[in-house]
N, CA, C and O atoms as a CHARMM CRD file, in Angstrom:
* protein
*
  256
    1    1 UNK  N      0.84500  -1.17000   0.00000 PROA 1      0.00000
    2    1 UNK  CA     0.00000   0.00000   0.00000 PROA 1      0.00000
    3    1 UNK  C      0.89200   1.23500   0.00000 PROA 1      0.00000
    4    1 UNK  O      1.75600   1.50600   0.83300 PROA 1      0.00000
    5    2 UNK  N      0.48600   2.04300  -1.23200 PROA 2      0.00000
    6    2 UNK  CA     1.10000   3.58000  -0.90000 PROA 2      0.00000
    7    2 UNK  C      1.22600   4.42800   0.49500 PROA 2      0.00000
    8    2 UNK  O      0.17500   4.37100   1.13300 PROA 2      0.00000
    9    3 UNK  N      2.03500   5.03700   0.99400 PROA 3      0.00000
   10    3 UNK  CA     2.01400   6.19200   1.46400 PROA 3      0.00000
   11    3 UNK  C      1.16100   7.01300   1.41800 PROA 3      0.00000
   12    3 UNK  O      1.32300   7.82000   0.50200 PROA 3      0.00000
   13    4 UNK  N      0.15400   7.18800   2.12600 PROA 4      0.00000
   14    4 UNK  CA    -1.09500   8.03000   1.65300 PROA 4      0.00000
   15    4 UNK  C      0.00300   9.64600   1.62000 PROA 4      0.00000
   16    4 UNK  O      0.89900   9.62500   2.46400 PROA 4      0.00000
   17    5 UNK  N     -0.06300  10.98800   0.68300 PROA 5      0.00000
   18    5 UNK  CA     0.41500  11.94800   0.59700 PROA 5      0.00000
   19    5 UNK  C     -0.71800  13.29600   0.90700 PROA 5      0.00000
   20    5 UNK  O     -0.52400  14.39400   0.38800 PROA 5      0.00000
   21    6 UNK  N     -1.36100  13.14900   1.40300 PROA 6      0.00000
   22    6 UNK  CA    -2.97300  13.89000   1.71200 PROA 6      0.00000
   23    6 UNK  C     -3.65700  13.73100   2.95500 PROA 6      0.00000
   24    6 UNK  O     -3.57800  12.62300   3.48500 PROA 6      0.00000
   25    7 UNK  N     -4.39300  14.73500   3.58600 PROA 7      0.00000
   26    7 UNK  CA    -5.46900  13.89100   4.31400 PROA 7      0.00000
   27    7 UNK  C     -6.36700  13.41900   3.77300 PROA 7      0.00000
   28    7 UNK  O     -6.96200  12.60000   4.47400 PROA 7      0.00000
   29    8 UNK  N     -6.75700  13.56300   2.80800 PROA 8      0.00000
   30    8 UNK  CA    -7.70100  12.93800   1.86400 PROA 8      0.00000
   31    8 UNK  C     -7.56700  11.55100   1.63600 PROA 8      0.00000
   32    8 UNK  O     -8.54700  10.89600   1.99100 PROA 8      0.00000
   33    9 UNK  N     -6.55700  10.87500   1.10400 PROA 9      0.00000
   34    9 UNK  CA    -5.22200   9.67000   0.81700 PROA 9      0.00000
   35    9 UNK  C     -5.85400   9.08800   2.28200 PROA 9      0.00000
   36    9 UNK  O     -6.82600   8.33600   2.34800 PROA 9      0.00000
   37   10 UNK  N     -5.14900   9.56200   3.34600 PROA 10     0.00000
   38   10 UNK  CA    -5.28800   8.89200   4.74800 PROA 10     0.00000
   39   10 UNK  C     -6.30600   8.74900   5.36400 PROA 10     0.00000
   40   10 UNK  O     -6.39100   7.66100   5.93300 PROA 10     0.00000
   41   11 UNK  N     -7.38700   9.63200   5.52000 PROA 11     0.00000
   42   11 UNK  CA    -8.58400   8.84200   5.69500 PROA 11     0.00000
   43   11 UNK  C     -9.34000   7.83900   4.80900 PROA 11     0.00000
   44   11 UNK  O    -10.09600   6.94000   5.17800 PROA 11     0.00000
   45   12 UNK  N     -9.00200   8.15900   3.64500 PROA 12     0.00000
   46   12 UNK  CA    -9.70400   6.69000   2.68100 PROA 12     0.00000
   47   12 UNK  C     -8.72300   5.46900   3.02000 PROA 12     0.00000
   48   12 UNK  O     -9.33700   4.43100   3.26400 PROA 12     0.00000
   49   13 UNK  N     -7.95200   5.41800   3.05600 PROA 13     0.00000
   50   13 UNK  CA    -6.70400   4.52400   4.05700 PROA 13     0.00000
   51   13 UNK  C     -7.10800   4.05600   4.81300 PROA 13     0.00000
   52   13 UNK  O     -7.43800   2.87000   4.81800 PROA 13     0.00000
   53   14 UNK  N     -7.24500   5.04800   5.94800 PROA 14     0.00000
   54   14 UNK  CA    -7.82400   4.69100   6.71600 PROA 14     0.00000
   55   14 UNK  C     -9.41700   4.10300   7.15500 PROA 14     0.00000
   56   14 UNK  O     -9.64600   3.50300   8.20500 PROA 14     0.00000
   57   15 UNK  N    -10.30500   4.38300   6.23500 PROA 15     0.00000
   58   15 UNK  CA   -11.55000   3.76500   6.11300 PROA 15     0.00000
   59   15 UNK  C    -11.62600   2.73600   5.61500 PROA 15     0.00000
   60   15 UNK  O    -12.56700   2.02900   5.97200 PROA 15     0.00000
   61   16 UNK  N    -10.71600   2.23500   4.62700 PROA 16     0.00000
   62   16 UNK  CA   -10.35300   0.92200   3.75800 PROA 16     0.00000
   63   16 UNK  C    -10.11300   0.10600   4.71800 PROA 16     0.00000
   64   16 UNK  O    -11.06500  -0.36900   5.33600 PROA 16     0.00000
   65   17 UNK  N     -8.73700  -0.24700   5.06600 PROA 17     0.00000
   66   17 UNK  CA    -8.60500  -0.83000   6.41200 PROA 17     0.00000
   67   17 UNK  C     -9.10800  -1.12300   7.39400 PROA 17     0.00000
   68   17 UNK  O     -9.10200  -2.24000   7.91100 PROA 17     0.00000
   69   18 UNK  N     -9.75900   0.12500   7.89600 PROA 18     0.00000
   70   18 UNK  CA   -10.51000  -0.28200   9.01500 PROA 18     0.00000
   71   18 UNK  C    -12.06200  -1.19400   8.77000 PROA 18     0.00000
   72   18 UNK  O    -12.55800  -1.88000   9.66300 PROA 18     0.00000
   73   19 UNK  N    -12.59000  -1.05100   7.56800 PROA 19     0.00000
   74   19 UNK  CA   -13.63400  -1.88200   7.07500 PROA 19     0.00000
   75   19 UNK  C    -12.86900  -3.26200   6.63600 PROA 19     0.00000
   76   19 UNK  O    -13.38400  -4.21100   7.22700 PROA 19     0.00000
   77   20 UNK  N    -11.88700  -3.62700   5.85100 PROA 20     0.00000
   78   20 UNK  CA   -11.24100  -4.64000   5.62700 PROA 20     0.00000
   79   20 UNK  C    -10.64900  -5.50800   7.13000 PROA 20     0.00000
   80   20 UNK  O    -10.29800  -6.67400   6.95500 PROA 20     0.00000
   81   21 UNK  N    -10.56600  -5.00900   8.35800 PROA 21     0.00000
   82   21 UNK  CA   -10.54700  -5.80000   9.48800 PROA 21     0.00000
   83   21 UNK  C    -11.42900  -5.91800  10.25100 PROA 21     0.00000
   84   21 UNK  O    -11.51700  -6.69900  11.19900 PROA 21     0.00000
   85   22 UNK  N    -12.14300  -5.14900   9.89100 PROA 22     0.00000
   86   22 UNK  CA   -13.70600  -5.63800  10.79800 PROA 22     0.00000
   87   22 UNK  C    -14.35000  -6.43900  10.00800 PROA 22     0.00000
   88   22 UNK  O    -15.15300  -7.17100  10.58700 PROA 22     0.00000
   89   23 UNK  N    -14.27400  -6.54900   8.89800 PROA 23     0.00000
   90   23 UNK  CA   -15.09600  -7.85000   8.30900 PROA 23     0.00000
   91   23 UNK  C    -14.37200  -9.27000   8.36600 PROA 23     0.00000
   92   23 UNK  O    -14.90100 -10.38100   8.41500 PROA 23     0.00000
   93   24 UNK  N    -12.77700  -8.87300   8.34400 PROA 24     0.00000
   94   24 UNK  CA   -11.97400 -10.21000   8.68700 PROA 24     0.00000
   95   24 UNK  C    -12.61400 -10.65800  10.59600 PROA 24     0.00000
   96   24 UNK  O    -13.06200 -11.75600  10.92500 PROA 24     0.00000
   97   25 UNK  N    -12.48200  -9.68300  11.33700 PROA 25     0.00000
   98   25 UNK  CA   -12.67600  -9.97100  12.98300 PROA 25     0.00000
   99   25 UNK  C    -13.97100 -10.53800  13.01800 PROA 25     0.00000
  100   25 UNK  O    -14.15900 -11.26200  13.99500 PROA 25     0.00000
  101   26 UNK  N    -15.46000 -10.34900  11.78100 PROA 26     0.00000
  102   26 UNK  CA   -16.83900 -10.60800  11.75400 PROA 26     0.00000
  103   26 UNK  C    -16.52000 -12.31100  11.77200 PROA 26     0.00000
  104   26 UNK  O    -17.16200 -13.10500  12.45900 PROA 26     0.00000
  105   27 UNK  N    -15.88100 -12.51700  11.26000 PROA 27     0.00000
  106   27 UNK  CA   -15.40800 -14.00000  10.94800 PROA 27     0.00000
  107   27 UNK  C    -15.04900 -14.99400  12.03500 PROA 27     0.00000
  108   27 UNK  O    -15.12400 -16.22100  11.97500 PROA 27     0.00000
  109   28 UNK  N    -14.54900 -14.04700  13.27900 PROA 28     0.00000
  110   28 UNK  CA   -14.32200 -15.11800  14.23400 PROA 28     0.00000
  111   28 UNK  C    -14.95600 -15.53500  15.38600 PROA 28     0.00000
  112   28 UNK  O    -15.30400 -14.80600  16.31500 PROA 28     0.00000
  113   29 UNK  N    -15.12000 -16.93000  15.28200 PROA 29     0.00000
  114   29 UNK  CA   -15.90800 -17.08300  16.25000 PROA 29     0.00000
  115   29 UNK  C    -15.75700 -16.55600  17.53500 PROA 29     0.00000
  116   29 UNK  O    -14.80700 -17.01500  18.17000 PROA 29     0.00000
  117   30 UNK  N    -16.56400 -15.56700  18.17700 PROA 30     0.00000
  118   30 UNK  CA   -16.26300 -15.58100  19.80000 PROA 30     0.00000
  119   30 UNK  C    -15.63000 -16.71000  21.01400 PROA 30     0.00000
  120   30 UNK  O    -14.55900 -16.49600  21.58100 PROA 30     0.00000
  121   31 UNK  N    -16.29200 -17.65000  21.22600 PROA 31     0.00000
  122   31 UNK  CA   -14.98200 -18.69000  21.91500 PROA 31     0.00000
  123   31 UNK  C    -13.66900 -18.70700  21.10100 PROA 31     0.00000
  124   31 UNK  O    -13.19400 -19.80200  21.40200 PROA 31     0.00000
  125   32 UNK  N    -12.82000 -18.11900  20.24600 PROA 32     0.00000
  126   32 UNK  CA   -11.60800 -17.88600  19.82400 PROA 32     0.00000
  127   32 UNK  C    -11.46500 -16.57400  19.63400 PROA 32     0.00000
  128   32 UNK  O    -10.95000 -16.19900  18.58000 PROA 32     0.00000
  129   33 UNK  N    -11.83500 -15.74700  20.48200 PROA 33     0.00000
  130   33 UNK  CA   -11.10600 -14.45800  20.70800 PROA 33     0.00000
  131   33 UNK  C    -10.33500 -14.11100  21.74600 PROA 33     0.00000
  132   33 UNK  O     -9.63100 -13.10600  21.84600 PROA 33     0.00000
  133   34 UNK  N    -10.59000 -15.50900  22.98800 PROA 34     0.00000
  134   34 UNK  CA    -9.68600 -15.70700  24.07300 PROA 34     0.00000
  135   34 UNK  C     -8.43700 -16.32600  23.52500 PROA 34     0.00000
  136   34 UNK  O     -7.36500 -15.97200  24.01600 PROA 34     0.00000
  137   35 UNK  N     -8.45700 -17.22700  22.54200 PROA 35     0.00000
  138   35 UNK  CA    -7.33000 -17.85900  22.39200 PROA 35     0.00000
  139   35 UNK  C     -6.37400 -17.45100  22.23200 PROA 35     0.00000
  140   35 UNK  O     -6.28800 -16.95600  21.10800 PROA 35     0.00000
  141   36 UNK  N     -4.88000 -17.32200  23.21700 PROA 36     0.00000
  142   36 UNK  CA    -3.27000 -16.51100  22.58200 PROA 36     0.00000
  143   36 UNK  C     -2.27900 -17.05500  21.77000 PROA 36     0.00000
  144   36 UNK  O     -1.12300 -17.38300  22.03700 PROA 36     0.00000
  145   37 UNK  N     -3.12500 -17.11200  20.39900 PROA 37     0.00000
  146   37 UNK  CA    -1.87700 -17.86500  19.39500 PROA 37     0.00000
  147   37 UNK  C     -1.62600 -17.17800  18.14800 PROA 37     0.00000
  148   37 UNK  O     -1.26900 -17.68500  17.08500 PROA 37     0.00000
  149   38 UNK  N     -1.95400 -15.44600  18.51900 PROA 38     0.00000
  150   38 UNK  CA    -1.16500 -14.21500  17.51900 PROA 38     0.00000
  151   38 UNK  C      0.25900 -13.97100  18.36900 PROA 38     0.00000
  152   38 UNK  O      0.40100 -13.92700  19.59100 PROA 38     0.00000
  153   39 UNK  N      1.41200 -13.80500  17.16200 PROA 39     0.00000
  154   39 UNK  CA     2.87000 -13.31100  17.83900 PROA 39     0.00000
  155   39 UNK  C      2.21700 -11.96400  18.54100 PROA 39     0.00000
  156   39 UNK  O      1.17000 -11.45000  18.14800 PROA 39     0.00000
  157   40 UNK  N      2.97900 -11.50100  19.60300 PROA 40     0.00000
  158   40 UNK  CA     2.62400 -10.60700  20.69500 PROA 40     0.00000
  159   40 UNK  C      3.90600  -9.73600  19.90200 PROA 40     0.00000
  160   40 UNK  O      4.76000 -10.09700  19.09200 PROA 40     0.00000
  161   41 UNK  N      3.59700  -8.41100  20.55300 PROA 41     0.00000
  162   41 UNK  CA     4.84600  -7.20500  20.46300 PROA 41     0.00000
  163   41 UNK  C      5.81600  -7.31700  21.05600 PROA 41     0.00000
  164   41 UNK  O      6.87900  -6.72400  20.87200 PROA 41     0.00000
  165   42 UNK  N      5.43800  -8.43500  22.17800 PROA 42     0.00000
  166   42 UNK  CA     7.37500  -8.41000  22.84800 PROA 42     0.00000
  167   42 UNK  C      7.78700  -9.77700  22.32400 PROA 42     0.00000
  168   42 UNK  O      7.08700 -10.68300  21.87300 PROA 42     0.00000
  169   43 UNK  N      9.26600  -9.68100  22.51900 PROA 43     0.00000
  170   43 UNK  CA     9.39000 -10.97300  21.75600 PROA 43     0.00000
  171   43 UNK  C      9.02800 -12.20500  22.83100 PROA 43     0.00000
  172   43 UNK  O      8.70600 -12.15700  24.01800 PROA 43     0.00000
  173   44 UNK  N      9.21300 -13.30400  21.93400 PROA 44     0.00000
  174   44 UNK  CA     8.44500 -14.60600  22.76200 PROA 44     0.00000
  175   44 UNK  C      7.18300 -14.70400  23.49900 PROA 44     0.00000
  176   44 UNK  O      6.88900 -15.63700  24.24600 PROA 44     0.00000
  177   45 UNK  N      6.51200 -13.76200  23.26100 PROA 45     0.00000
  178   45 UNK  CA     4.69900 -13.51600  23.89400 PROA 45     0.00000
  179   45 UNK  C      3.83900 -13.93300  22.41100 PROA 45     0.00000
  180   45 UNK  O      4.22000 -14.13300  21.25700 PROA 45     0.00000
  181   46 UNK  N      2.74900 -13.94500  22.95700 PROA 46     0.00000
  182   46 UNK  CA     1.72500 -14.27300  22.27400 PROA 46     0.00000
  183   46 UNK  C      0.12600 -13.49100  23.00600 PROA 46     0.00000
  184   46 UNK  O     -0.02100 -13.21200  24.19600 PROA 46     0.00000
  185   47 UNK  N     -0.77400 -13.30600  22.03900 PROA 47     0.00000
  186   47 UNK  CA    -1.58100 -12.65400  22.15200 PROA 47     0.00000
  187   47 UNK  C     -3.08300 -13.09800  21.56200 PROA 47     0.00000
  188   47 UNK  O     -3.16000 -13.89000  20.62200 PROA 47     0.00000
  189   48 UNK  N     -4.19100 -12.56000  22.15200 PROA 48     0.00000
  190   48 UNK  CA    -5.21000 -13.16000  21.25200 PROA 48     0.00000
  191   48 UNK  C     -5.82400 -11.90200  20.61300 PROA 48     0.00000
  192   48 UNK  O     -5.36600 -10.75900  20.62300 PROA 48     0.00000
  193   49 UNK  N     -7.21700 -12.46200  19.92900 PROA 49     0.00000
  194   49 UNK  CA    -7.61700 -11.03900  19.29800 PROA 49     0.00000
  195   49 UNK  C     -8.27300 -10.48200  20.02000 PROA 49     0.00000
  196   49 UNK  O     -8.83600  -9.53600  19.47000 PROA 49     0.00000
  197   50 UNK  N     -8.58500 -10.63700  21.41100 PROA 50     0.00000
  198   50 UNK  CA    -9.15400  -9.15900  22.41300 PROA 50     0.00000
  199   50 UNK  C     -8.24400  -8.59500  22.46800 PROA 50     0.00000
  200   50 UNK  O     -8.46800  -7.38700  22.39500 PROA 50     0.00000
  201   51 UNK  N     -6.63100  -8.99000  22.62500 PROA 51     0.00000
  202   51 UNK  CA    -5.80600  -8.32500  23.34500 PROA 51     0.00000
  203   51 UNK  C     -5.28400  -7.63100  21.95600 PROA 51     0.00000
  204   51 UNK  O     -4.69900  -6.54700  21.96800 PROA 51     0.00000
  205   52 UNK  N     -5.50600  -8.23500  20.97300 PROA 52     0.00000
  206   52 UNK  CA    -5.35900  -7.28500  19.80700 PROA 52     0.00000
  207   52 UNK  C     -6.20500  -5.67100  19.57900 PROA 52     0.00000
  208   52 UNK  O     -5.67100  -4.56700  19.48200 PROA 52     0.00000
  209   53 UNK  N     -7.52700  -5.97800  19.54300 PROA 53     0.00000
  210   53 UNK  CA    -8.19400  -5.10800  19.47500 PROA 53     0.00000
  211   53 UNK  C     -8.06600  -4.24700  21.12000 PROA 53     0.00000
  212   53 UNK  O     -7.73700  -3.06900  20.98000 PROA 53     0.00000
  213   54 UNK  N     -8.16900  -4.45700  21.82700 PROA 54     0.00000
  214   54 UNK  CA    -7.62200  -3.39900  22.81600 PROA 54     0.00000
  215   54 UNK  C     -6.37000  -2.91700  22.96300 PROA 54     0.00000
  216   54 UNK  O     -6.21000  -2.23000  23.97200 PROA 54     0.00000
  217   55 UNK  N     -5.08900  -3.12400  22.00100 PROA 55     0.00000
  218   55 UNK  CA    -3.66100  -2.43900  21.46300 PROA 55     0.00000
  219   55 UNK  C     -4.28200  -1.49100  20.45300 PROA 55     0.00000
  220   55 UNK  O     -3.89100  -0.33300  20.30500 PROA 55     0.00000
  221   56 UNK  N     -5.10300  -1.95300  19.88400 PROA 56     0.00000
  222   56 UNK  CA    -5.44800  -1.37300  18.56700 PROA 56     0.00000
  223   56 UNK  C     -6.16700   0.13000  19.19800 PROA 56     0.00000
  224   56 UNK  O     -5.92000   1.24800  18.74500 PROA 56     0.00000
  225   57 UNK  N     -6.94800  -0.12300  20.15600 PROA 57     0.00000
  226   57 UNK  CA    -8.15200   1.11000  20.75200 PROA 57     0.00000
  227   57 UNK  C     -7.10900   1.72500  21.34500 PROA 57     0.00000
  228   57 UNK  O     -6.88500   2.89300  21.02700 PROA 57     0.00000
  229   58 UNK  N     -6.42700   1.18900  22.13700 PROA 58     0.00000
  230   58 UNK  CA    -5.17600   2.03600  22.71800 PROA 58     0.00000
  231   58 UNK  C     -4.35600   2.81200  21.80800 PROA 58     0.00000
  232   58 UNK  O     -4.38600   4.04100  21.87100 PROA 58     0.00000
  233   59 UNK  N     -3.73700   2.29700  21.09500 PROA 59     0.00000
  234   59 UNK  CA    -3.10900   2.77300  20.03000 PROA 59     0.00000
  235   59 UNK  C     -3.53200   4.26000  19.23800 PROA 59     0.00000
  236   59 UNK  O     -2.84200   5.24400  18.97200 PROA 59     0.00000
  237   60 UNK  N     -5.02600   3.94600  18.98300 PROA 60     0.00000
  238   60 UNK  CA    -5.41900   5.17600  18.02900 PROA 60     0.00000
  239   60 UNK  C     -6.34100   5.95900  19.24500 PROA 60     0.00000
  240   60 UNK  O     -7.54300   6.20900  19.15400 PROA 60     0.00000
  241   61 UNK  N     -5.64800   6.20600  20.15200 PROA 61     0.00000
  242   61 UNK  CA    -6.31600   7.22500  20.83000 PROA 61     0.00000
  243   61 UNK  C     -5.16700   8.17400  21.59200 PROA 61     0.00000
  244   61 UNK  O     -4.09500   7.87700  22.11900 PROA 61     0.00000
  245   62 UNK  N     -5.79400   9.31300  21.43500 PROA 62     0.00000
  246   62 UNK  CA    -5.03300  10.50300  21.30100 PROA 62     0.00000
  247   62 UNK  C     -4.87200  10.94600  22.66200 PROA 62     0.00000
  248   62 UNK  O     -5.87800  10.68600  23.32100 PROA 62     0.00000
  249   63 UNK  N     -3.95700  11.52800  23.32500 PROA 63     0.00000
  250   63 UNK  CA    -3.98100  11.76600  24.77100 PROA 63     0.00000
  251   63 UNK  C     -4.23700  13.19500  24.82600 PROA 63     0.00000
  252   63 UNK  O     -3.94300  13.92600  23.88000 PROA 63     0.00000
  253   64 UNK  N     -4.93900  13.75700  26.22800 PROA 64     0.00000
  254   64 UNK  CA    -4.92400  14.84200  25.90100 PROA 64     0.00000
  255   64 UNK  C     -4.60200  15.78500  27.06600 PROA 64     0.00000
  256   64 UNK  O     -4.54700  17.00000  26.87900 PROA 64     0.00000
């Protein structure tokens, strides 16, 4: 994927994406959103997809 060069670029980026993983996450069953068998950010950890999506909410929120 390009470098978005715009805010224009980056929010369609960003709307792309963010619709392209919520329809992948629509896919999983709830009893496997506990499961920790995504590589984690530190090394040798592991993670599941709650703990994904709450990096993710963390992540894109702005402090103020």
């Amino acid at each position: 994927m390009a470098v978005p060069v715009n805010k224009e670029e980056l929010q369609k980026a960003i709307e792309t994406n963010y619709n392209k993983l919520k329809k992948e996450l629509s896919t999983i069953p709830v009893e496997l959103t506990t499961v920790t068998d995504l590589e984690g950010h530190a090394k040798d950890t592991t993670m599941s997809i709650n703990n994904l999506i709450s990096y993710l909410i963390g992540w894109g929120r702005i402090s103020t």
